[in-house]
C-alpha positions as CSV (number, residue, x, y, z in Angstrom):
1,X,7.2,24.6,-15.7
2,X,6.8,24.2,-19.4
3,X,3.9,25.4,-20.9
4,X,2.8,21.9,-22.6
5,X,2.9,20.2,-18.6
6,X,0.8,23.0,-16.9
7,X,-2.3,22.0,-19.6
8,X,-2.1,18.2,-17.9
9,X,-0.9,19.0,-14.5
10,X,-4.0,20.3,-12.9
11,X,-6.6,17.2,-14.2
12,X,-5.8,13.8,-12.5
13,X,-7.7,11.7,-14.5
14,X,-5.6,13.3,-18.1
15,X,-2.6,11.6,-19.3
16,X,0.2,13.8,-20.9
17,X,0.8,13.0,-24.4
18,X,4.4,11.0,-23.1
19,X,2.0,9.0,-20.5
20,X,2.6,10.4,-17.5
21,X,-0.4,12.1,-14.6
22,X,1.3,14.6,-13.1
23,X,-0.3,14.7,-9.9
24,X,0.6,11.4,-8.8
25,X,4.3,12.5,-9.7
26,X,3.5,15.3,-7.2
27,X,2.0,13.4,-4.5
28,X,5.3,11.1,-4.7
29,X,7.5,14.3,-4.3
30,X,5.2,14.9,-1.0
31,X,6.7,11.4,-0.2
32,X,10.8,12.3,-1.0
33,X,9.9,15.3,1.6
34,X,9.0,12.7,4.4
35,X,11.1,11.3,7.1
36,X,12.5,8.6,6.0
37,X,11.7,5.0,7.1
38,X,12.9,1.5,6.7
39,X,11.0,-2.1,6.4
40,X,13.2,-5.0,7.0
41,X,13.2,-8.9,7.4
42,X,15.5,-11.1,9.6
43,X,15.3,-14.5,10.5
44,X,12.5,-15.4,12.2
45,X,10.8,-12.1,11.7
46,X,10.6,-8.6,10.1
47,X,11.5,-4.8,11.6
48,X,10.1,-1.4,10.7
49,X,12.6,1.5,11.6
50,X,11.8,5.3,10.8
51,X,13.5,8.3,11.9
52,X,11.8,10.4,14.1
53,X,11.9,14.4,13.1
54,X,11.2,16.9,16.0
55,X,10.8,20.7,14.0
56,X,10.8,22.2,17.5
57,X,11.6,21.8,21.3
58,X,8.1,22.3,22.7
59,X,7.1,19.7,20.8
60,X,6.6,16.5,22.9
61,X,8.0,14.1,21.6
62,X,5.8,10.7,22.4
63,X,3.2,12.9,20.5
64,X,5.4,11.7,17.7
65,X,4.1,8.2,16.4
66,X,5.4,7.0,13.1
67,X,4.9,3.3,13.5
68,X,1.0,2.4,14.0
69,X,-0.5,-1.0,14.7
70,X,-3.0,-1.9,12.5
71,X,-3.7,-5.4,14.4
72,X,-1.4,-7.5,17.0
73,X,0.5,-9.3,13.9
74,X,0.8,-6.0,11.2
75,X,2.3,-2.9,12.0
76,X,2.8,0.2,9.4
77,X,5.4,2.9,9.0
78,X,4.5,5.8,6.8
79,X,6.9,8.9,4.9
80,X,4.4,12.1,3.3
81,X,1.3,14.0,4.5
82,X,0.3,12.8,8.3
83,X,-3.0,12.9,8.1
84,X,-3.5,11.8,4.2
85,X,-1.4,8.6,6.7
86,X,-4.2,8.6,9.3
87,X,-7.1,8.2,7.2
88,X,-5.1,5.2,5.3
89,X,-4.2,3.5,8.8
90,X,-7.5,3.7,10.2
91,X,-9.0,2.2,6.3
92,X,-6.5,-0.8,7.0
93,X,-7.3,-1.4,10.8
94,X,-10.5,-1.6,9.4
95,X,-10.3,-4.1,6.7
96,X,-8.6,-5.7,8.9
97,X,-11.0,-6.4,11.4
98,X,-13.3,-7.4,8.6
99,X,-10.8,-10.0,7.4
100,X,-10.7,-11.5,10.7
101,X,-14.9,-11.5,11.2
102,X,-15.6,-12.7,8.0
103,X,-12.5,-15.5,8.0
104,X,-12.5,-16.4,10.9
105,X,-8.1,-16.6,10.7
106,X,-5.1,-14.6,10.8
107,X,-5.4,-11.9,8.4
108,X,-3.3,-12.6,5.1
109,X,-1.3,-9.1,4.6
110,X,-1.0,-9.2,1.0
111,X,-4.6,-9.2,0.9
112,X,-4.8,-6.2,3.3
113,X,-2.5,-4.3,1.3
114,X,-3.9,-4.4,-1.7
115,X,-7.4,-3.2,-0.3
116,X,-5.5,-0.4,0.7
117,X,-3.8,0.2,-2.7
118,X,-6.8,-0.5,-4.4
119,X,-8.5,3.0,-2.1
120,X,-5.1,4.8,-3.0
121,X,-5.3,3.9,-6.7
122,X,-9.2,4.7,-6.8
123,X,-7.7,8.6,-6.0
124,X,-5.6,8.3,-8.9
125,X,-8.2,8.2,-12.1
126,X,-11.6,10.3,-10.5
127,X,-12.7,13.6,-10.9
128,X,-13.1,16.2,-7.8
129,X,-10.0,14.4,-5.7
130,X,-6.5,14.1,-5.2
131,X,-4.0,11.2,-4.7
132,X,-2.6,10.2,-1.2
133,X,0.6,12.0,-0.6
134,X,1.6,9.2,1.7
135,X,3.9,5.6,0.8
136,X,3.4,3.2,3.5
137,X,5.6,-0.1,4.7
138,X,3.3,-2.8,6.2
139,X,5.1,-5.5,7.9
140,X,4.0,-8.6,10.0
141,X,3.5,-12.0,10.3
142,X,0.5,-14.3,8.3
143,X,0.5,-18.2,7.7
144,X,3.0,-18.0,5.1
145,X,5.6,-16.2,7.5
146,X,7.3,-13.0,7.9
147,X,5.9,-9.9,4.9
148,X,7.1,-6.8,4.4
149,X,5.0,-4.8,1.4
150,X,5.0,-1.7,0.4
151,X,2.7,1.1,-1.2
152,X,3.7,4.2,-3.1
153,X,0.5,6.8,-3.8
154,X,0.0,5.3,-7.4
155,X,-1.6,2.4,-5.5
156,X,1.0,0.1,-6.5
157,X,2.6,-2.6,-4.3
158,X,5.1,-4.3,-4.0
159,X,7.1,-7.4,-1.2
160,X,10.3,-6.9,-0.2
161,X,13.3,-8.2,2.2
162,X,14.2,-4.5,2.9
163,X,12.3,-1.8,1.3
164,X,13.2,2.0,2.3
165,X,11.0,5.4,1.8
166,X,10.7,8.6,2.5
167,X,13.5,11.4,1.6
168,X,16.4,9.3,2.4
169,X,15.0,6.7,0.7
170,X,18.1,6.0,-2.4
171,X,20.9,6.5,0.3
172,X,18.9,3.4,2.6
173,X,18.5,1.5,-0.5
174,X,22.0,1.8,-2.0
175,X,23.4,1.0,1.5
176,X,21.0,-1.9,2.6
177,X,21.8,-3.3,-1.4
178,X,25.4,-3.8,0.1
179,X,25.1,-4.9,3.4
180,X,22.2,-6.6,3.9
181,X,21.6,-10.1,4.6
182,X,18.8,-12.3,5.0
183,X,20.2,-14.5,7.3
184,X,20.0,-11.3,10.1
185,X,19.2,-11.9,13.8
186,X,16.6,-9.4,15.1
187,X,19.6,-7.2,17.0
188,X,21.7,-7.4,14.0
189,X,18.6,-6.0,11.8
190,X,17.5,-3.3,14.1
191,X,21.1,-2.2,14.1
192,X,21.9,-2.1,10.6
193,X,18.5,-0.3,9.9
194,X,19.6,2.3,12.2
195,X,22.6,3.0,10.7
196,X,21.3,2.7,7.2
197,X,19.1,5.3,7.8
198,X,21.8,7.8,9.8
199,X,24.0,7.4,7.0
200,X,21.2,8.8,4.9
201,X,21.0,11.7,6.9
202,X,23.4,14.9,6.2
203,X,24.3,15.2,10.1
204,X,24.0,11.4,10.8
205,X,25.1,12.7,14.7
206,X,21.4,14.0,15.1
207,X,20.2,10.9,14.4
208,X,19.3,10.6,18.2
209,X,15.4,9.1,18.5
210,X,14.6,6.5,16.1
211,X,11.7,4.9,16.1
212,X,11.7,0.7,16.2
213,X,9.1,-1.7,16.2
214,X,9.6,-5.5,15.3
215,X,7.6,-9.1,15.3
216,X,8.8,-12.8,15.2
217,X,7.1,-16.1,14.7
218,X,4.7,-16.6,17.8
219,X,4.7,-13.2,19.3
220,X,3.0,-9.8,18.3
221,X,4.6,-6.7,17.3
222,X,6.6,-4.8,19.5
223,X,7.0,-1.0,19.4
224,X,10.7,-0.7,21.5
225,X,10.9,1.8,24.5
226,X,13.3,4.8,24.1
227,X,15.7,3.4,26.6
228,X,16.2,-0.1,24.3
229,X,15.9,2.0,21.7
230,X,19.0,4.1,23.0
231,X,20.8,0.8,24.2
232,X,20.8,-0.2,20.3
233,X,22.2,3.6,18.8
């Protein structure tokens, strides 16, 4: 580390003199660490996709949950710290519920995802805390149609058609830039999100226990069970 970063890196709300905070850089390298995970929309409706990484046999493996509900119509996938990811997850399920007492109708997702990138970026510029070390996906459906956003631990958002993160993150992208298309069935989606992200991965073999959740017009999401899960790798 060069001398002139370690006087900036340690303060989150101080600028380096070239503009950058360092800890937000770090939290996103907590992120590139993460398994990685995949958002993406097909015709009629939108997929989230993550690999599932077991560190050792006596771990059970339905203890394992990458992809949360946060209501029937949203779900979330998340890539960094898991339990900076809980506390975020339970902040959305609860603006969420708010949304729907105070409105009275379905919740709009844009609107939930920037409450929580507004609590992620209010970690970015105070005293006495850190940022998130988490990106999220959130996907689901709201009177406009299918959404798929996502949010980095700057705070900032951003909507998509396919949107990867998490360590694999440029192999997903580079490989869903070339073959996807937005004209997708729901089989054909989950599919090519599979392989997108076993492509990423340096023993794509291992890639045995994905994790797949999806939504179309009408219905709620879905979280698939390992044996469709299986029937699909």
């Amino acid at each position: 580390m060069q001398q002139g970063q370690m006087a900036y890196d340690r303060a989150i709300t101080v600028f380096s003199p070239d503009g950058r905070l360092f800890q937000v850089e770090y939290a996103r390298e907590a992120v590139k660490r993460g398994s990685t995970a995949l958002g993406i929309r097909f015709d009629g409706g939108v997929a989230l996709i993550s690999e599932k990484r077991v560190r050792s046999r006596l771990v059970e493996q339905n203890s394992l949950e990458k992809i949360q509900l946060v209501d029937d119509l949203v779900g979330c996938v998340t890539s960094g710290l898991v339990a900076d990811a809980r506390v975020l997850i339970d902040f959305a399920r609860i603006a969420s519920q708010q949304e729907k007492i105070t409105y009275g109708s379905l919740v709009n997702i844009e609107n939930l995802v920037k409450r929580v990138a507004d609590q992620m970026q209010q970690y970015t510029q105070y005293g006495g805390v850190r940022p998130y070390g988490v990106s999220m996906i959130f996907a689901g459906f709201d009177t406009i149609g299918p959404r798929l956003f996502d949010c980095d631990p700057s705070g900032t958002i951003n909507e998509y058609k396919a949107v990867s993160i998490g360590s694999g993150k440029e192999q997903v992208t580079s490989f869903l830039e070339k073959e996807y298309k937005e004209n997708l069935n729901e089989k054909d989606a989950v599919k090519l999100g599979i392989k997108a992200i076993r492509a990423s991965i340096d023993d794509g073999a291992e890639f045995k226990n994905p994790e797949v959740a999806t939504i179309v017009k009408g219905g709620k999401f879905k979280i698939y069970t390992s044996k469709e899960v299986e029937e699909l790798v």
